[in-house]
C-alpha positions as CSV (number, residue, x, y, z in Angstrom):
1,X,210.7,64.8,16.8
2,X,212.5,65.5,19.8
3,X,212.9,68.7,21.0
4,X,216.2,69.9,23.0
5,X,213.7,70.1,26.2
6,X,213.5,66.0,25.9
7,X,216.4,65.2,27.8
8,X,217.0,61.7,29.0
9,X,219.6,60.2,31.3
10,X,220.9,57.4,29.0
11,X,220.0,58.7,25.6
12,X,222.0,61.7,23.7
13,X,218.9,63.4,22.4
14,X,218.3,66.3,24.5
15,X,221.7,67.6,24.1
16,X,223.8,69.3,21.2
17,X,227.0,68.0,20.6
18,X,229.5,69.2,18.0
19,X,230.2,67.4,14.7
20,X,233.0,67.9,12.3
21,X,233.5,68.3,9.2
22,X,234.6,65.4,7.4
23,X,233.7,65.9,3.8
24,X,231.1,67.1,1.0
25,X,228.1,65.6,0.6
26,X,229.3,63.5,-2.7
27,X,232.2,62.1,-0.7
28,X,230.0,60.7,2.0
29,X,227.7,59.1,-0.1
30,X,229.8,58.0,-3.1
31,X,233.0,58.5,-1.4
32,X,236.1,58.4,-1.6
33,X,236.4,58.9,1.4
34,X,239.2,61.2,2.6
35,X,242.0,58.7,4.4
36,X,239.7,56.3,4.8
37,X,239.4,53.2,3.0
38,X,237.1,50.8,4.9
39,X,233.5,52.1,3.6
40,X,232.5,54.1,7.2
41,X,232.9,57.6,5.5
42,X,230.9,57.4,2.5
43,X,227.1,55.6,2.5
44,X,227.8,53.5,-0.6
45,X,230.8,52.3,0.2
46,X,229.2,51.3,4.0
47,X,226.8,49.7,2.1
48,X,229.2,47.0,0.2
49,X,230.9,46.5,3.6
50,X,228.2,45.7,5.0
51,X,226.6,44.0,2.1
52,X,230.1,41.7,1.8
53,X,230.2,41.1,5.4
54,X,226.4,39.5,5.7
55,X,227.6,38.0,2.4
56,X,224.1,39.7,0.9
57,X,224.1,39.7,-2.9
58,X,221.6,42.3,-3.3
59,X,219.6,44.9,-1.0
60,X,216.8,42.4,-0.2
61,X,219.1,40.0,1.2
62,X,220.1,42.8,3.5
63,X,216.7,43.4,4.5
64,X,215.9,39.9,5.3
65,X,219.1,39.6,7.4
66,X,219.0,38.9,11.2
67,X,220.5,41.7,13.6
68,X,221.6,41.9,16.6
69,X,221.1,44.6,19.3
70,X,223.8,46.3,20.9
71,X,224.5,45.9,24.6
72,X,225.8,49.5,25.1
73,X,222.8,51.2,23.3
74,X,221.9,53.0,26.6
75,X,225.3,54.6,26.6
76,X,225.9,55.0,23.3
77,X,226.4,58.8,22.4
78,X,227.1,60.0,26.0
79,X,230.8,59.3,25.3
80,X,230.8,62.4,23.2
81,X,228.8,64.7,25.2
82,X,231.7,63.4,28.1
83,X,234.5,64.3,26.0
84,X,233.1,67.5,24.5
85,X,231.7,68.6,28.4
86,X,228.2,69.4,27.4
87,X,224.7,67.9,28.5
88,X,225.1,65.3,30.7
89,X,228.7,65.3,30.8
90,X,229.4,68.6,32.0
């Protein structure tokens, strides 16, 4: 766990940022998803997109694929404390 006293310079823990709305809990993880079609508002629909991408047949396919690791992890997150002016991007 960690706390809201954790803050770090690159990483959004520490800091609380506002999150909307976007649907119930049924539409995000069966969907549908509320004008959105391409599986990134409801978990199972993610799932197939992700699933059809890889070209995974089943789960353990999925697990077994190879991943890659984002260049921009150390930023990622601090865009929206930026554009909502709290934490580190006050």
């Amino acid at each position: 766990h960690w706390g809201m006293a954790t803050g770090h310079p690159t990483l959004p823990r520490g800091t609380r940022i506002e999150v909307k709305k976007l649907g119930t809990l049924e539409q995000l993880i069966v969907g549908p998803a509320v004008n959105c079609s391409d599986g990134s508002l409801n978990l199972v629909g993610a799932l197939r997109e992700a699933m059809g991408v890889l070209g995974c047949r089943n789960i353990k396919q999925l697990q077994n694929a190879n991943i890659v690791v984002c260049p921009n992890f150390l930023t990622e997150g601090k865009n929206f404390q930026i554009s909502q002016r709290v934490g580190m991007g006050k």
